[in-house]
C-alpha positions as CSV (number, residue, x, y, z in Angstrom):
1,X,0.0,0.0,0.0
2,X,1.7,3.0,-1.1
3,X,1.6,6.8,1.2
4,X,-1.5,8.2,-0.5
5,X,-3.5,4.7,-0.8
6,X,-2.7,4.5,3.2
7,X,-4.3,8.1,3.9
8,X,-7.6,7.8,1.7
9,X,-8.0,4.9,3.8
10,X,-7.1,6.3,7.3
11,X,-8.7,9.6,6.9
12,X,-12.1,7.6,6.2
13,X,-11.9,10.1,3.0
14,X,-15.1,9.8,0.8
15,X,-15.5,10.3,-2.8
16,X,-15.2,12.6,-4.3
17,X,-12.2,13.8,-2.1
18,X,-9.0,11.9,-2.9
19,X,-5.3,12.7,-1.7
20,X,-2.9,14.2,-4.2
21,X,-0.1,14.2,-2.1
22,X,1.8,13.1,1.3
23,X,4.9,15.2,2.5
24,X,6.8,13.9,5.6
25,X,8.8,17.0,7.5
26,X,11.0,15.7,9.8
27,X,12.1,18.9,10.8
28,X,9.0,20.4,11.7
29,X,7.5,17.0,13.3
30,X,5.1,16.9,10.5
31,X,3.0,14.8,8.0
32,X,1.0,17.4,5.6
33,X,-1.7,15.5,3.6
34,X,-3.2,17.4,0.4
35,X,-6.7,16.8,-0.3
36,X,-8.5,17.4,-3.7
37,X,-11.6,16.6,-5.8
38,X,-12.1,16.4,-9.7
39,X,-13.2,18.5,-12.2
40,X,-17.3,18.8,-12.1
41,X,-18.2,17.4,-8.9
42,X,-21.5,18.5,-8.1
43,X,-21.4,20.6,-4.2
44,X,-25.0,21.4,-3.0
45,X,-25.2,24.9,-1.2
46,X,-24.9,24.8,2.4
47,X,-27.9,26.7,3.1
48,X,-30.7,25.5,0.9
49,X,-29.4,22.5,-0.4
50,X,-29.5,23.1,-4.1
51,X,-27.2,21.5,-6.0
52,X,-24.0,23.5,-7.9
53,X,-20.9,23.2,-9.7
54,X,-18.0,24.3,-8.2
55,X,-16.6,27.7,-9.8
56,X,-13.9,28.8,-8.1
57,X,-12.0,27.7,-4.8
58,X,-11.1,29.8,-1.6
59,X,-7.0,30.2,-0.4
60,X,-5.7,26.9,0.7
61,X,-6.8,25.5,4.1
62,X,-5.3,23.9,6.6
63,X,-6.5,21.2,9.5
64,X,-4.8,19.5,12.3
65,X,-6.0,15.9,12.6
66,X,-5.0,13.2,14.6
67,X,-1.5,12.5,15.0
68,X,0.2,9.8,13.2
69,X,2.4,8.2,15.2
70,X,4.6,10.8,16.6
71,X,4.2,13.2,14.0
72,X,1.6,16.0,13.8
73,X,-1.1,15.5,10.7
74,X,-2.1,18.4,8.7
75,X,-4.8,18.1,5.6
76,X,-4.7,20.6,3.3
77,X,-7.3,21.9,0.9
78,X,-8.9,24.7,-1.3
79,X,-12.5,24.9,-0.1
80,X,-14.9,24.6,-3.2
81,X,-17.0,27.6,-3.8
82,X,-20.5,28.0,-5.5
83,X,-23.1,30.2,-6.5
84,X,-25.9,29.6,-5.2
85,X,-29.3,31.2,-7.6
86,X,-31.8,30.9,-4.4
87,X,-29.3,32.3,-2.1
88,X,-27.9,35.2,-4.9
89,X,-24.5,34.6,-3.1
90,X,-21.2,32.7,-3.4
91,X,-21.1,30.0,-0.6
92,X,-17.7,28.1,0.3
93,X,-18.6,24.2,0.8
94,X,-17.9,22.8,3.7
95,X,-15.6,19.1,2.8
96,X,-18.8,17.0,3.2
97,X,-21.5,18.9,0.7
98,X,-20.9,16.8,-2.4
99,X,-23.4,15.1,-4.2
Protein backbone atom coordinates (compact mmCIF):
# COMPACT_ATOMS: atom_id res chain seq x y z
CA UNK A 1 0.00 0.00 0.00
CA UNK A 2 1.66 2.96 -1.12
CA UNK A 3 1.59 6.76 1.16
CA UNK A 4 -1.51 8.22 -0.52
CA UNK A 5 -3.55 4.71 -0.85
CA UNK A 6 -2.69 4.45 3.24
CA UNK A 7 -4.29 8.13 3.89
CA UNK A 8 -7.58 7.84 1.73
CA UNK A 9 -8.05 4.87 3.75
CA UNK A 10 -7.15 6.35 7.32
CA UNK A 11 -8.66 9.61 6.87
CA UNK A 12 -12.07 7.61 6.24
CA UNK A 13 -11.87 10.06 2.96
CA UNK A 14 -15.09 9.82 0.76
CA UNK A 15 -15.54 10.27 -2.85
CA UNK A 16 -15.16 12.64 -4.27
CA UNK A 17 -12.16 13.82 -2.14
CA UNK A 18 -9.00 11.92 -2.90
CA UNK A 19 -5.29 12.70 -1.67
CA UNK A 20 -2.91 14.17 -4.18
CA UNK A 21 -0.14 14.19 -2.09
CA UNK A 22 1.78 13.12 1.28
CA UNK A 23 4.88 15.20 2.45
CA UNK A 24 6.75 13.94 5.63
CA UNK A 25 8.82 17.03 7.45
CA UNK A 26 10.98 15.68 9.81
CA UNK A 27 12.05 18.95 10.83
CA UNK A 28 9.04 20.41 11.67
CA UNK A 29 7.54 16.99 13.28
CA UNK A 30 5.11 16.92 10.51
CA UNK A 31 3.02 14.81 7.97
CA UNK A 32 1.02 17.41 5.60
CA UNK A 33 -1.71 15.53 3.63
CA UNK A 34 -3.20 17.44 0.40
CA UNK A 35 -6.66 16.85 -0.28
CA UNK A 36 -8.52 17.41 -3.66
CA UNK A 37 -11.58 16.59 -5.78
CA UNK A 38 -12.12 16.35 -9.74
CA UNK A 39 -13.22 18.47 -12.19
CA UNK A 40 -17.30 18.83 -12.13
CA UNK A 41 -18.25 17.37 -8.94
CA UNK A 42 -21.53 18.51 -8.08
CA UNK A 43 -21.38 20.58 -4.23
CA UNK A 44 -24.96 21.40 -2.97
CA UNK A 45 -25.22 24.90 -1.16
CA UNK A 46 -24.87 24.75 2.42
CA UNK A 47 -27.91 26.74 3.10
CA UNK A 48 -30.67 25.45 0.94
CA UNK A 49 -29.42 22.47 -0.37
CA UNK A 50 -29.51 23.11 -4.11
CA UNK A 51 -27.20 21.46 -6.05
CA UNK A 52 -24.03 23.53 -7.90
CA UNK A 53 -20.94 23.23 -9.73
CA UNK A 54 -17.96 24.27 -8.20
CA UNK A 55 -16.63 27.72 -9.78
CA UNK A 56 -13.87 28.83 -8.08
CA UNK A 57 -12.00 27.74 -4.76
CA UNK A 58 -11.12 29.76 -1.58
CA UNK A 59 -6.97 30.16 -0.36
CA UNK A 60 -5.69 26.93 0.69
CA UNK A 61 -6.79 25.49 4.14
CA UNK A 62 -5.29 23.89 6.59
CA UNK A 63 -6.52 21.19 9.50
CA UNK A 64 -4.80 19.51 12.32
CA UNK A 65 -5.96 15.92 12.62
CA UNK A 66 -5.01 13.21 14.59
CA UNK A 67 -1.54 12.54 14.96
CA UNK A 68 0.23 9.83 13.23
CA UNK A 69 2.41 8.17 15.21
CA UNK A 70 4.62 10.77 16.64
CA UNK A 71 4.20 13.24 14.03
CA UNK A 72 1.58 15.96 13.79
CA UNK A 73 -1.14 15.48 10.73
CA UNK A 74 -2.05 18.43 8.71
CA UNK A 75 -4.78 18.05 5.57
CA UNK A 76 -4.66 20.61 3.25
CA UNK A 77 -7.33 21.89 0.90
CA UNK A 78 -8.95 24.69 -1.28
CA UNK A 79 -12.49 24.94 -0.11
CA UNK A 80 -14.93 24.55 -3.17
CA UNK A 81 -17.02 27.59 -3.76
CA UNK A 82 -20.51 27.95 -5.55
CA UNK A 83 -23.06 30.17 -6.45
CA UNK A 84 -25.94 29.63 -5.18
CA UNK A 85 -29.27 31.22 -7.57
CA UNK A 86 -31.77 30.86 -4.40
CA UNK A 87 -29.32 32.26 -2.05
CA UNK A 88 -27.95 35.16 -4.93
CA UNK A 89 -24.47 34.64 -3.09
CA UNK A 90 -21.22 32.66 -3.37
CA UNK A 91 -21.08 29.99 -0.56
CA UNK A 92 -17.73 28.12 0.29
CA UNK A 93 -18.55 24.16 0.77
CA UNK A 94 -17.92 22.81 3.66
CA UNK A 95 -15.59 19.10 2.84
CA UNK A 96 -18.78 16.95 3.25
CA UNK A 97 -21.51 18.95 0.74
CA UNK A 98 -20.88 16.81 -2.45
CA UNK A 99 -23.36 15.12 -4.24
Amino acid sequence: MQDKELYQTILCLDTPWQVADVKLDLKEGEIRVSVEHPRGVKFYCPECGCSLSCFDHGEERRWRHLDSCQFKTILIAKVPRVKCLEQGQDRFCPMGCWK
